[in-house]
LODO-897032 format. One record per residue: residue number from 1; x, y, z of N, C-alpha, C, CB in turn. Coordinates in Angstrom, 1 decimal, decimal comma, always signed. Atoms other than C-alpha are relative to their C-alpha. Glycine has a CB too. Example, Ala and Ser with C-alpha at 12.3 -4.5 7.8 and 13.67 -1.06 7.14 Angstrom:
LODO-897032
+-----+--------+--------+--------+--------+--------+--------+--------+--------+--------+--------+--------+--------+
!  nr !     nu !     nv !     nw !    cau !    cav !    caw !     cu !     cv !     cw !    cbu !    cbv !    cbw !
+-----+--------+--------+--------+--------+--------+--------+--------+--------+--------+--------+--------+--------+
!   1 !   +0,9 !   -1,2 !   +0,0 !  +12,3 !   -4,5 !   +7,8 !   +0,9 !   +1,2 !   +0,0 !   -1,0 !   +0,0 !   +1,2 !
!   2 !   -0,9 !   -1,1 !   +0,0 !  +13,7 !   -1,1 !   +7,1 !   -0,8 !   +1,1 !   +0,8 !   +0,4 !   +0,5 !   -1,4 !
+-----+--------+--------+--------+--------+--------+--------+--------+--------+--------+--------+--------+--------+
This chain:
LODO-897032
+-----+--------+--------+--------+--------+--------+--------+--------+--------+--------+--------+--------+--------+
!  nr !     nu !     nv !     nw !    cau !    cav !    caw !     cu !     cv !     cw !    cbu !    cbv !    cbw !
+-----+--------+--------+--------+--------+--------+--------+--------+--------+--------+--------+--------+--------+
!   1 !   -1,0 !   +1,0 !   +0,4 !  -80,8 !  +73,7 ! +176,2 !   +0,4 !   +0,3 !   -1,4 !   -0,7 !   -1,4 !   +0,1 !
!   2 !   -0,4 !   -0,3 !   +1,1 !  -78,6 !  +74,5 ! +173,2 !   +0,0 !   -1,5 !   -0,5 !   +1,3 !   +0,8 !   +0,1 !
!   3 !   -0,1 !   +1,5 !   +0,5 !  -78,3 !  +71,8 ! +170,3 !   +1,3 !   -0,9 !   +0,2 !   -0,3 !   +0,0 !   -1,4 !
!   4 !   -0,6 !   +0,4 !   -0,2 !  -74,9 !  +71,3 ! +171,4 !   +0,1 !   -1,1 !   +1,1 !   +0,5 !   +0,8 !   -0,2 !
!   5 !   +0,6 !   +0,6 !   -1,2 !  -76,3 !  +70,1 ! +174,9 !   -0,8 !   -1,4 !   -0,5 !   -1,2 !   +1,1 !   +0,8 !
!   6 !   +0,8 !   +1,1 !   +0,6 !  -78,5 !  +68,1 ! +172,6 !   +0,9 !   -1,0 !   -0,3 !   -0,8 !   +0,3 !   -1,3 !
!   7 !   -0,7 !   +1,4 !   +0,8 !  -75,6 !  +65,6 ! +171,2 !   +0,1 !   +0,3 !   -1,5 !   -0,9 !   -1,5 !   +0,1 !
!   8 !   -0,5 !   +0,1 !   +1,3 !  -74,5 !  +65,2 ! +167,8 !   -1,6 !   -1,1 !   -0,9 !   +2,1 !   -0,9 !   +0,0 !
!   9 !   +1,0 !   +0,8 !   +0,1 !  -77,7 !  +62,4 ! +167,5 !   -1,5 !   +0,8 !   -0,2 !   +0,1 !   -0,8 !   +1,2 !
!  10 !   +1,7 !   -0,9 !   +0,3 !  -80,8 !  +65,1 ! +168,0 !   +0,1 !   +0,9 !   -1,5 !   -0,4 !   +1,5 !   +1,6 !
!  11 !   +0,1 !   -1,2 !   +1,6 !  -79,4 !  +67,3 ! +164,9 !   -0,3 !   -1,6 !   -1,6 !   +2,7 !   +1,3 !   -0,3 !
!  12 !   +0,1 !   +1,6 !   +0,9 !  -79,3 !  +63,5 ! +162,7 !   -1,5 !   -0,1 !   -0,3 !   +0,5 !   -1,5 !   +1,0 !
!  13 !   -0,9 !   -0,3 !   +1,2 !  -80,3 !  +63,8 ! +159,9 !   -0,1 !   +1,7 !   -0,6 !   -0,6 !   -1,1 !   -1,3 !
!  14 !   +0,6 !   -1,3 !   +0,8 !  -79,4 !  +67,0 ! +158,5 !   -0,5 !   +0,1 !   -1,6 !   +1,2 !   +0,9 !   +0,2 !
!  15 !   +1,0 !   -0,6 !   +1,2 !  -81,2 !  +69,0 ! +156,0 !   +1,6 !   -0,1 !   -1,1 !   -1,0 !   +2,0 !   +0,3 !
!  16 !   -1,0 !   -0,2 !   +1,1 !  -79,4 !  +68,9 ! +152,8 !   +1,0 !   +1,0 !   -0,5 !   -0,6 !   +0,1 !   -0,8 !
!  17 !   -1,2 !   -1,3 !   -0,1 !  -78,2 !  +72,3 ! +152,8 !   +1,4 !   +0,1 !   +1,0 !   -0,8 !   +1,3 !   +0,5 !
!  18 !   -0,6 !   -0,4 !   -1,5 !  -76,9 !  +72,3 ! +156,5 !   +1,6 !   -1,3 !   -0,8 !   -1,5 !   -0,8 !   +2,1 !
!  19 !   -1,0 !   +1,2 !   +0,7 !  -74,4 !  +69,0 ! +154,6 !   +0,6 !   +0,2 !   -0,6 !   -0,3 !   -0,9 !   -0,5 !
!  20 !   -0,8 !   -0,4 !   +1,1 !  -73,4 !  +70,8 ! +151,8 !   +0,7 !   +1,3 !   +0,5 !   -1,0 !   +0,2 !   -1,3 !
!  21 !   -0,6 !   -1,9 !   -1,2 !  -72,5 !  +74,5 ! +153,9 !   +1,5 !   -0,7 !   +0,7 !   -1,8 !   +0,8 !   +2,1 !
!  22 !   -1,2 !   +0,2 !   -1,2 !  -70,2 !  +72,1 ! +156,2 !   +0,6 !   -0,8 !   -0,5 !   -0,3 !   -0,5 !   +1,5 !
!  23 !   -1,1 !   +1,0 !   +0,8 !  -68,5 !  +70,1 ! +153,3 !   +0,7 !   +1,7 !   -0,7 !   -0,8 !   -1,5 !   -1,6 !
!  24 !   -0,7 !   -1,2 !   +0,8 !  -67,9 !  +73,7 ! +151,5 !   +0,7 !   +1,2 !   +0,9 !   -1,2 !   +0,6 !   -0,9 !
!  25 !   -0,7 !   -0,9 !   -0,7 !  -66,6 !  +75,4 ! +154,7 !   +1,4 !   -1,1 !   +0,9 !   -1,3 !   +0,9 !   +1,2 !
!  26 !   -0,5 !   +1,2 !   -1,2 !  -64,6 !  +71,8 ! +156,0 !   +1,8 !   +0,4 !   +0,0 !   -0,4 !   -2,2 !   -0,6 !
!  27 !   -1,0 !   +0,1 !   -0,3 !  -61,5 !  +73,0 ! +155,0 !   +1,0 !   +1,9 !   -0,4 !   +0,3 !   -1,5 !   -0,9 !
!  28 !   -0,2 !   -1,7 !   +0,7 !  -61,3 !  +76,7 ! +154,3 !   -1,2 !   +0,9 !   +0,7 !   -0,1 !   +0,1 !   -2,0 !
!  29 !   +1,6 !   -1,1 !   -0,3 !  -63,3 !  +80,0 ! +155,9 !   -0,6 !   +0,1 !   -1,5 !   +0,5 !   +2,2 !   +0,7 !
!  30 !   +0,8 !   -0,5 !   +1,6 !  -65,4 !  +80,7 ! +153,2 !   -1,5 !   +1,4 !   +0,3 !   -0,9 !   -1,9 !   -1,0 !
!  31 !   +1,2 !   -1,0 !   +0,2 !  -68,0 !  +83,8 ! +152,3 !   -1,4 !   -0,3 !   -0,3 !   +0,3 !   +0,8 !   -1,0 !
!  32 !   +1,2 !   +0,5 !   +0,6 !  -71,7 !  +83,4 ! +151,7 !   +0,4 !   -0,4 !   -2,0 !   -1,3 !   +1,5 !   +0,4 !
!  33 !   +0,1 !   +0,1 !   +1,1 !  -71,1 !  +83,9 ! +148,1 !   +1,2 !   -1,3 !   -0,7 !   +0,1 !   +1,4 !   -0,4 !
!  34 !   -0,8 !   +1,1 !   +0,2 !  -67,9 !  +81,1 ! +147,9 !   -1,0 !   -1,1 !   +0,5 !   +1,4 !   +0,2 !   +0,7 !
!  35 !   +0,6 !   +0,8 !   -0,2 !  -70,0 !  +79,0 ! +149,6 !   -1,4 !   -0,5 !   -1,0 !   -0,2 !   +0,2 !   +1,1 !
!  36 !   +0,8 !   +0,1 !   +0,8 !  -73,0 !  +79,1 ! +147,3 !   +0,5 !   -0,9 !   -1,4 !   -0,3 !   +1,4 !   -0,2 !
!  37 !   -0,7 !   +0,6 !   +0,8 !  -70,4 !  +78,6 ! +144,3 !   +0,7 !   -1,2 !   +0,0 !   +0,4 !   +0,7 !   -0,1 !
!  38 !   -0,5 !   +1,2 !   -0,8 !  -68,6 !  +75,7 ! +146,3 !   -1,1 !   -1,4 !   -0,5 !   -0,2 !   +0,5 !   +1,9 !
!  39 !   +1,2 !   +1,4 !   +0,2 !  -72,0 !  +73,6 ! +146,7 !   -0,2 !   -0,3 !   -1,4 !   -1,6 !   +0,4 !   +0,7 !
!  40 !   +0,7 !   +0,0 !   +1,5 !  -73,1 !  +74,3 ! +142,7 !   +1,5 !   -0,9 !   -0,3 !   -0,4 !   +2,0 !   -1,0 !
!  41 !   -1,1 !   +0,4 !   +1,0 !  -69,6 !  +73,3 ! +141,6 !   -0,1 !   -1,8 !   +1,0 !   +2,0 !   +1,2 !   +0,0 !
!  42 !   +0,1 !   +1,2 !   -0,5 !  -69,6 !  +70,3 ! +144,1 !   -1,2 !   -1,1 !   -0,4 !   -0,1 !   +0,3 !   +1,4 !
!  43 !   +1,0 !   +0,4 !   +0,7 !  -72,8 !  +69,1 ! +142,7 !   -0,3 !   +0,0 !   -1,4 !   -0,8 !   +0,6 !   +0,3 !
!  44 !   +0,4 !   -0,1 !   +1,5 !  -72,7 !  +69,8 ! +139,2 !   -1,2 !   +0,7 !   -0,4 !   -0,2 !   -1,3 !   -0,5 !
!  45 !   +1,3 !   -0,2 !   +0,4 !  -75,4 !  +72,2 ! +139,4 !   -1,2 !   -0,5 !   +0,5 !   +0,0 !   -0,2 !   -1,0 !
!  46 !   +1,2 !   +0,6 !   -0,3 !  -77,7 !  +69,9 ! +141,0 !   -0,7 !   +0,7 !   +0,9 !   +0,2 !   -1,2 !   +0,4 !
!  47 !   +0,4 !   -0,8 !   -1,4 !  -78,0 !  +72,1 ! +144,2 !   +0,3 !   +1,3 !   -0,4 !   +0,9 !   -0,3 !   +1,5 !
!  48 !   -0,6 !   -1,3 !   +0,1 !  -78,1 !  +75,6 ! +144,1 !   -0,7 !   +0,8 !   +1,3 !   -0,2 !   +0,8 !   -1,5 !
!  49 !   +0,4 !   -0,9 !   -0,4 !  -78,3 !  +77,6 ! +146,9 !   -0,7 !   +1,3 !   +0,1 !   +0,4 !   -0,1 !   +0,1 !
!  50 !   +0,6 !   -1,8 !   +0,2 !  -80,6 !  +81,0 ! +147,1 !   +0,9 !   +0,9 !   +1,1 !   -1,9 !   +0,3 !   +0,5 !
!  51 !   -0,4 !   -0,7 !   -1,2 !  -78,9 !  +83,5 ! +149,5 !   -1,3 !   +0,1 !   +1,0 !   +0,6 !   +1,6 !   -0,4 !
!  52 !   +1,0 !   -0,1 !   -1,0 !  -82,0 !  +83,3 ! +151,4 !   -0,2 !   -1,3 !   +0,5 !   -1,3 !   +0,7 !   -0,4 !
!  53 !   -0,6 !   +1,5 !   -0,6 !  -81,5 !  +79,6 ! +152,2 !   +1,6 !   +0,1 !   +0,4 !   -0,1 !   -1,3 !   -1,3 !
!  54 !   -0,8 !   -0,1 !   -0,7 !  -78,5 !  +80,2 ! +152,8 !   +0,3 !   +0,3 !   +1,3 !   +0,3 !   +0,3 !   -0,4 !
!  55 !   -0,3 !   -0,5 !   -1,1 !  -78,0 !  +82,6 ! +155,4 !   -1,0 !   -0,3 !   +1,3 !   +0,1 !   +1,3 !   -0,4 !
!  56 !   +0,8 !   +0,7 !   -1,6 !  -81,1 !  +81,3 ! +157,2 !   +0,8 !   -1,4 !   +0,5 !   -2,0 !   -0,5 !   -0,4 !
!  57 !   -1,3 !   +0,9 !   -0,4 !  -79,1 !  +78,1 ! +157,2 !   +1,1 !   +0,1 !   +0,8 !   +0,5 !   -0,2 !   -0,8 !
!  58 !   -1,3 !   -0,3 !   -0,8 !  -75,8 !  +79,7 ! +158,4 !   -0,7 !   +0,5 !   +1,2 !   +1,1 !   +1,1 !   -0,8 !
!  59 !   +0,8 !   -1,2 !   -1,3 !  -77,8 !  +82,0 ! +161,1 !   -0,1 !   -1,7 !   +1,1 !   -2,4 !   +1,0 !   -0,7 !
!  60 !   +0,1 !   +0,9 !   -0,9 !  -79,1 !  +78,2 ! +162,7 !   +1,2 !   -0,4 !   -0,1 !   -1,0 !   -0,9 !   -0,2 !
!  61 !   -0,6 !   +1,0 !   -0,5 !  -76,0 !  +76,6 ! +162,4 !   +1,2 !   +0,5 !   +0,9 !   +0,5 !   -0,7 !   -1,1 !
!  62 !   -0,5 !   -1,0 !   -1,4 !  -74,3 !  +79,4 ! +164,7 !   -0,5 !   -0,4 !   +0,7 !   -0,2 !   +1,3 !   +0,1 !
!  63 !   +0,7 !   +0,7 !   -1,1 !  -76,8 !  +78,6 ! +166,9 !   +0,0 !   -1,6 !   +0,4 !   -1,2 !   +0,3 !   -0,3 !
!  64 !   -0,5 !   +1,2 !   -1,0 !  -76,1 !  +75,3 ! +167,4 !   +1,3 !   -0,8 !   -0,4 !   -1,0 !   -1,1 !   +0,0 !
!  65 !   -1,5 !   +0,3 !   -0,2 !  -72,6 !  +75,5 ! +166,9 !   +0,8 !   -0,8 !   -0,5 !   +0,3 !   -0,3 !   +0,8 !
!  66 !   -0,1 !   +0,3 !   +1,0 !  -72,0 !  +74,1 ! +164,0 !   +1,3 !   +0,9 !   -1,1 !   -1,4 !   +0,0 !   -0,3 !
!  67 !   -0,9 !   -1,1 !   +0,7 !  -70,1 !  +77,6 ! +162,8 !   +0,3 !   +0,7 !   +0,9 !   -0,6 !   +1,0 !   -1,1 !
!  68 !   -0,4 !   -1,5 !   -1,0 !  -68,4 !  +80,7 ! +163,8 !   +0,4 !   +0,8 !   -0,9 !   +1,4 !   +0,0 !   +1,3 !
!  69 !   -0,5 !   -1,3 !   +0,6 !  -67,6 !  +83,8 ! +162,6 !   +1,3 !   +0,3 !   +0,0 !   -0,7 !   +1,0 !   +0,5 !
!  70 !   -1,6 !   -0,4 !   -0,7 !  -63,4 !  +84,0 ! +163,1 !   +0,0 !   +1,8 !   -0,4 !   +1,7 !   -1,2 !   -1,1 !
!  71 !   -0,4 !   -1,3 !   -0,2 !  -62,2 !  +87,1 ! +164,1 !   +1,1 !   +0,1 !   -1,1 !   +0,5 !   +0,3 !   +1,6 !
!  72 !   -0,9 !   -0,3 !   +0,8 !  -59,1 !  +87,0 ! +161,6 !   -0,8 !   -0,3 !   -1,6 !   +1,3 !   -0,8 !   +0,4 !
!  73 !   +0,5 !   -0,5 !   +1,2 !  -59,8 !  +88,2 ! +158,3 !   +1,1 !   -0,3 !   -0,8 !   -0,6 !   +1,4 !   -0,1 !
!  74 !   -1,3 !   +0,1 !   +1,6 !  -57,9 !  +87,3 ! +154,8 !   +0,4 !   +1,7 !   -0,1 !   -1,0 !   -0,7 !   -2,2 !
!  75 !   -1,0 !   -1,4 !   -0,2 !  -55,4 !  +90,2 ! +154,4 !   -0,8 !   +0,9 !   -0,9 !   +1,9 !   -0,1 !   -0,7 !
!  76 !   +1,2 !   -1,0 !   +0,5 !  -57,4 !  +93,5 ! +153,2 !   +0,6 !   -0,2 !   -1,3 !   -0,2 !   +1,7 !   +0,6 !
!  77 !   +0,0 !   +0,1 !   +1,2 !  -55,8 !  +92,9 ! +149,9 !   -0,7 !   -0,7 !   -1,1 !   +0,8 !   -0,3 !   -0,1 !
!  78 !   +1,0 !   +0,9 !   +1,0 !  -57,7 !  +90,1 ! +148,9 !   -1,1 !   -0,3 !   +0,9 !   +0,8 !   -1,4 !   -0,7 !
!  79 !   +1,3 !   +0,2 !   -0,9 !  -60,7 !  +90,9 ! +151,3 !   -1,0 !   +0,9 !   -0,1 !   +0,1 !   +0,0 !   +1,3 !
!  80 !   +0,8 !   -0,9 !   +0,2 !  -63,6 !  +93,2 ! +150,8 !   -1,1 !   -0,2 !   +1,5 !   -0,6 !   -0,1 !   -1,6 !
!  81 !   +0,3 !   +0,0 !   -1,2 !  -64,9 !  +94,4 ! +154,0 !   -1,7 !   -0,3 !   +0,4 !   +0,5 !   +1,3 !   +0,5 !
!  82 !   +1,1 !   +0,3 !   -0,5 !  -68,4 !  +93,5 ! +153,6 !   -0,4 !   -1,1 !   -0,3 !   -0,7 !   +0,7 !   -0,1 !
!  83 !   +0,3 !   +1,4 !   -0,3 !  -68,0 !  +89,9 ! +153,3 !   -0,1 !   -0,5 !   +1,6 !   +1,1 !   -0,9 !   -0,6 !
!  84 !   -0,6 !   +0,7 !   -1,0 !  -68,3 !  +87,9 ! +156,2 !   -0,1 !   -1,7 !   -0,2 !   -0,7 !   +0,4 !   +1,2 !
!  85 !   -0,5 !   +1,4 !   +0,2 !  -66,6 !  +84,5 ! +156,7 !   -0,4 !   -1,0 !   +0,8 !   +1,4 !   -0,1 !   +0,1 !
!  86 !   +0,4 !   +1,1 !   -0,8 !  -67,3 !  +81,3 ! +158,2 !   +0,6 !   -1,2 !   -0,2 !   -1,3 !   -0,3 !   -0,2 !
!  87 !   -1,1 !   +0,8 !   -0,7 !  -65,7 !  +78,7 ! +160,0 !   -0,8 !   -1,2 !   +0,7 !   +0,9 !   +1,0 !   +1,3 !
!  88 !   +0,4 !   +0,5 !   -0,4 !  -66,6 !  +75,4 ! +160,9 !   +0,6 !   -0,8 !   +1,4 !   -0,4 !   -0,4 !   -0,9 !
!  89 !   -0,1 !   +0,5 !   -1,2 !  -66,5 !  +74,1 ! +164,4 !   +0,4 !   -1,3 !   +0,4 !   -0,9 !   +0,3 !   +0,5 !
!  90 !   -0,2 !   +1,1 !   -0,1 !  -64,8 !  +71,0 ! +166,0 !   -1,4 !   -0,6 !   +0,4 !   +1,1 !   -0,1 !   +0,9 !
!  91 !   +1,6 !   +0,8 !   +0,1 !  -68,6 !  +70,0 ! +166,7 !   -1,0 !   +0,1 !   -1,3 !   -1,1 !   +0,6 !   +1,3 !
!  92 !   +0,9 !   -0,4 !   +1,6 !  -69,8 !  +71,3 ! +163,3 !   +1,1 !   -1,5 !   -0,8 !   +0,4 !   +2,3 !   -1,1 !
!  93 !   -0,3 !   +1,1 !   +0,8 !  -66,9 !  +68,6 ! +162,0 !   -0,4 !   -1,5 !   +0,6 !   +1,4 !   +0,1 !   -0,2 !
!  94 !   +0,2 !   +1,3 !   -0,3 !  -68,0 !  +65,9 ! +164,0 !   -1,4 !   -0,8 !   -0,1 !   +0,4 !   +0,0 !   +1,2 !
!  95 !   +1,0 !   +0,3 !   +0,7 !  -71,5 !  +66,2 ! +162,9 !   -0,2 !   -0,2 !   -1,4 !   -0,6 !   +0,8 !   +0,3 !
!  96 !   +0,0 !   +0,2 !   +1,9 !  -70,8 !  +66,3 ! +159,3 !   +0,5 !   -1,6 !   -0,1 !   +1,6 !   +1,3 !   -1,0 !
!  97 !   -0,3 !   +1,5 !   +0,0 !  -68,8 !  +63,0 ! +160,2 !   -0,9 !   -1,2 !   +0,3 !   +0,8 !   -0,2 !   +1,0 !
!  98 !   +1,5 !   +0,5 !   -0,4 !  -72,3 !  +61,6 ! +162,0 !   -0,5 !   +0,0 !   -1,0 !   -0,9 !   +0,8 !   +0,8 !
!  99 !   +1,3 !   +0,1 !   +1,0 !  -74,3 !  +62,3 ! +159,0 !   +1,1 !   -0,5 !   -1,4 !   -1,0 !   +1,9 !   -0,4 !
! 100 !   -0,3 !   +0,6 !   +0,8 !  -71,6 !  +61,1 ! +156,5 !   +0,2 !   -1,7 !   +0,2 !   +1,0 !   +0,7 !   -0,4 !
! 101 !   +0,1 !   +1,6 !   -0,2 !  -71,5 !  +57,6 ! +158,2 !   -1,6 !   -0,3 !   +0,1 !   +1,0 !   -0,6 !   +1,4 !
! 102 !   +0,9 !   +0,5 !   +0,2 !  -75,2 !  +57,4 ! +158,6 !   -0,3 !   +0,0 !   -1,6 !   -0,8 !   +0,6 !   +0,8 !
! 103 !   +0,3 !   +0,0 !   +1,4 !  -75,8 !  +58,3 ! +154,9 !   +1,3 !   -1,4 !   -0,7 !   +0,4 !   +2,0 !   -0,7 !
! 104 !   -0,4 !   +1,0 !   +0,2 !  -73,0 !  +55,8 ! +154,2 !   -1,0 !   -1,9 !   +0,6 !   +1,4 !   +0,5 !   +0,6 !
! 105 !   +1,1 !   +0,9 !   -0,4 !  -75,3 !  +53,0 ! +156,0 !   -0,7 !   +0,0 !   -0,6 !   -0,6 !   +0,0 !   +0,8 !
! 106 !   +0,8 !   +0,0 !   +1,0 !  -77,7 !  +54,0 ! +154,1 !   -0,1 !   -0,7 !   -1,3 !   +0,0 !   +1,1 !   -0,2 !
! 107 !   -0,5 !   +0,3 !   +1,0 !  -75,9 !  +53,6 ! +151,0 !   +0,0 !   -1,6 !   +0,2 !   +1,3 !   +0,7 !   -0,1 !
! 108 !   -0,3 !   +1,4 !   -0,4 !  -74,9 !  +50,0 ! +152,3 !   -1,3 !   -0,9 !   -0,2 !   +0,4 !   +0,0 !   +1,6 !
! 109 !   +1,6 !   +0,6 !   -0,4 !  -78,3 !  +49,0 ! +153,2 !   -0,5 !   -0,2 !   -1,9 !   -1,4 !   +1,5 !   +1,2 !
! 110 !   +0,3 !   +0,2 !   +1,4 !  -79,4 !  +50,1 ! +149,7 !   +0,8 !   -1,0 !   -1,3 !   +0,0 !   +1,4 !   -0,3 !
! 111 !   -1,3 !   +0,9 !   +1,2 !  -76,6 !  +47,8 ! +147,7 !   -0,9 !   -0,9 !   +0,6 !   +2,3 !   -0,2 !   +0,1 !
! 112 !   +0,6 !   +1,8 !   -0,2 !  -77,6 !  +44,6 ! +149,8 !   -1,7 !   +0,2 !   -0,3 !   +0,3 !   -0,8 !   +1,9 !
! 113 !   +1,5 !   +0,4 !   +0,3 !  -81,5 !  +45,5 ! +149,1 !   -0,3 !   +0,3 !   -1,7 !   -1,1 !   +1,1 !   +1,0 !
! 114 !   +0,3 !   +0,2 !   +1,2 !  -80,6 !  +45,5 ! +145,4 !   -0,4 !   +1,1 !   -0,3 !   -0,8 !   -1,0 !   -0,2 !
! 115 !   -0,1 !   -1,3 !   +0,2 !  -81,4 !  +49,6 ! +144,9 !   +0,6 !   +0,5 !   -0,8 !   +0,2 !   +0,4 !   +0,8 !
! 116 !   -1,1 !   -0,8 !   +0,3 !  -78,3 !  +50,4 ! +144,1 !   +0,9 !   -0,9 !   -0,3 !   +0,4 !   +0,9 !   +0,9 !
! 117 !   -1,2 !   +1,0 !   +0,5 !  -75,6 !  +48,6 ! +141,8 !   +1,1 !   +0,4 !   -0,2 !   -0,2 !   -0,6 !   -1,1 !
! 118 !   -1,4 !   -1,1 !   +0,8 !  -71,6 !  +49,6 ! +141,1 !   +0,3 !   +0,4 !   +1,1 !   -0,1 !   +1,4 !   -1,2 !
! 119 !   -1,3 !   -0,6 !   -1,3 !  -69,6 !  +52,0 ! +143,1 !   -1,1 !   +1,4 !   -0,4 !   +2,5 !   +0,1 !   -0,6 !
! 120 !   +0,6 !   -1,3 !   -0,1 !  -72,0 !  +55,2 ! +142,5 !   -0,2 !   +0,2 !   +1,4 !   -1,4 !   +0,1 !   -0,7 !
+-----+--------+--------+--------+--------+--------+--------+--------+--------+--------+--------+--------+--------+
């Protein structure tokens, strides 16, 4: 049984990385190394990917279909042939959507239990 078979509910909640990889690929292919830079600048530094978190990261989220590898490549001018790119999947965006409305709940819950005050 693939995790796709599984539902969008058995992958809930993802890991931190797997959340940050599919906000920094949501609207653009991107390269291991854009992606790395992506998350850091999205964070302020707070997150930094290693390439060895990473790619083990990207490796599972192929596997459950989360990514893809597209066959079309940015024009060889502004592409160096031993990147490879990544593409997120109409089930890789609908999981990112899953885990941004649970984490929103979250959020919620935490305001009314007094946690959390303001608009942060």
């Amino acid at each position: 049984m693939t995790d796709i078979d599984k539902g969008i509910d058995g992958l809930l909640p993802l890991p931190t990385a797997t959340f940050h990889i599919l906000m920094a690929v949501a609207t653009d292919d991107r390269h291991g190394y854009a992606i790395i830079q992506d998350v850091a600048a999205r964070t302020a530094g707070a997150l930094k990917l290693s390439p060895g978190t990473l790619y083990r990261s990207i490796q599972r989220m192929i596997e459950q279909g989360l990514l893809v590898e597209p066959r079309r490549r940015p024009a060889a001018a502004l592409d160096d042939e031993r990147r490879r790119y990544y593409r997120i999947t109409p089930f890789g965006e609908s999981v990112a959507r899953a885990e941004a409305q649970r984490l929103s709940l979250l959020v919620r819950l935490a305001r009314a239990s007094g946690f959390v005050t303001g608009k942060a």
